[in-house]
VEXDREN-2710 file (C-alpha; in Angstrom, 1 decimal):
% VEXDREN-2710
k/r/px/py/pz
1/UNK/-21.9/-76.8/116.9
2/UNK/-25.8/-77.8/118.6
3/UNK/-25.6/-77.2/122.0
4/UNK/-26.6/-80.3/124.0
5/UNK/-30.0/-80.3/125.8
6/UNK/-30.1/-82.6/128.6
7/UNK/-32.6/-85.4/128.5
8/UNK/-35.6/-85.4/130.6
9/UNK/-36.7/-88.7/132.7
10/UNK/-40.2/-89.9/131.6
11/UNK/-41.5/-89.5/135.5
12/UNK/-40.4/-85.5/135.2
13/UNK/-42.3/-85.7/131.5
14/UNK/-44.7/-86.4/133.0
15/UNK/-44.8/-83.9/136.2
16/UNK/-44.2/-81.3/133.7
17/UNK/-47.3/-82.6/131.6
18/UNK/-49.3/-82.0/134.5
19/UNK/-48.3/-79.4/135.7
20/UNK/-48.9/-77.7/132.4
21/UNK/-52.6/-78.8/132.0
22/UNK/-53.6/-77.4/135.2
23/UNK/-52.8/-74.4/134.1
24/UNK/-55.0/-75.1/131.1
25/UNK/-58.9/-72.4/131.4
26/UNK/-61.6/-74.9/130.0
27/UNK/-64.6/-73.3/128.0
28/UNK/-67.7/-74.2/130.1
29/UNK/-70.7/-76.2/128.4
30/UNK/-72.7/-72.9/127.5
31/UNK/-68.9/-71.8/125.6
32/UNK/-68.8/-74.9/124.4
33/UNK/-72.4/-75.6/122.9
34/UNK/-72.5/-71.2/121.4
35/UNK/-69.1/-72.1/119.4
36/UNK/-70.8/-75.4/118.2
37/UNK/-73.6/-73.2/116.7
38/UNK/-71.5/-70.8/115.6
39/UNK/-69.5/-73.0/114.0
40/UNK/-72.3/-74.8/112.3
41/UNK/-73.6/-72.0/111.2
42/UNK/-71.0/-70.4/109.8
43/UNK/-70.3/-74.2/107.6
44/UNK/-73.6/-73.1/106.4
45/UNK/-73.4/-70.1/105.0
46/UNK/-70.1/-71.0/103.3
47/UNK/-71.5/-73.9/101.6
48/UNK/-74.8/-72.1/100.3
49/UNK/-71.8/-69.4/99.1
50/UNK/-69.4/-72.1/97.6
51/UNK/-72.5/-73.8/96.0
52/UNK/-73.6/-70.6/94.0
53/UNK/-69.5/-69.6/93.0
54/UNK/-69.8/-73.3/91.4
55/UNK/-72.8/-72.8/90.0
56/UNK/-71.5/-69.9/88.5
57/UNK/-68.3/-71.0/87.3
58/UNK/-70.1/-74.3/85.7
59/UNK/-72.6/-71.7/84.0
60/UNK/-69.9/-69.7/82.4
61/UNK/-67.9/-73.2/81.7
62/UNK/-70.7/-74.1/79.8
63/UNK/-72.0/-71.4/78.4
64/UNK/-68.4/-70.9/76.8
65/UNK/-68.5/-74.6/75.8
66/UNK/-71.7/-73.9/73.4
67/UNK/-69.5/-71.5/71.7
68/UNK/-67.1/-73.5/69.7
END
């Protein structure tokens, strides 16, 4: 059988809540703004590579398409 959990009162949801995001290490702007780059960066290069793959594949899809 499920063990019964006991229901907690909003106001302690709440406490807890807190308490939790205290605890809670946020990045600093210079974190914040290098994983931006990074991350924008990286959204390039993986677009320039999933731009030649389809390129590629639409080459081969056509070039097999002039054969029948």
């Amino acid at each position: 059988m499920a063990e019964k959990t006991k229901k907690t009162s909003p106001a302690e949801f709440v406490n807890q809540v807190r308490a939790e995001t205290s605890k809670v290490v946020w990045p600093t702007r210079q974190e914040t703004v290098r994983t931006a780059i990074f991350v924008f960066i990286m959204v390039i290069i993986l677009s320039v590579f999933f731009l030649g793959i389809d390129s590629l594949f639409g080459a081969v899809v056509a070039w097999l398409l002039t054969l029948g």
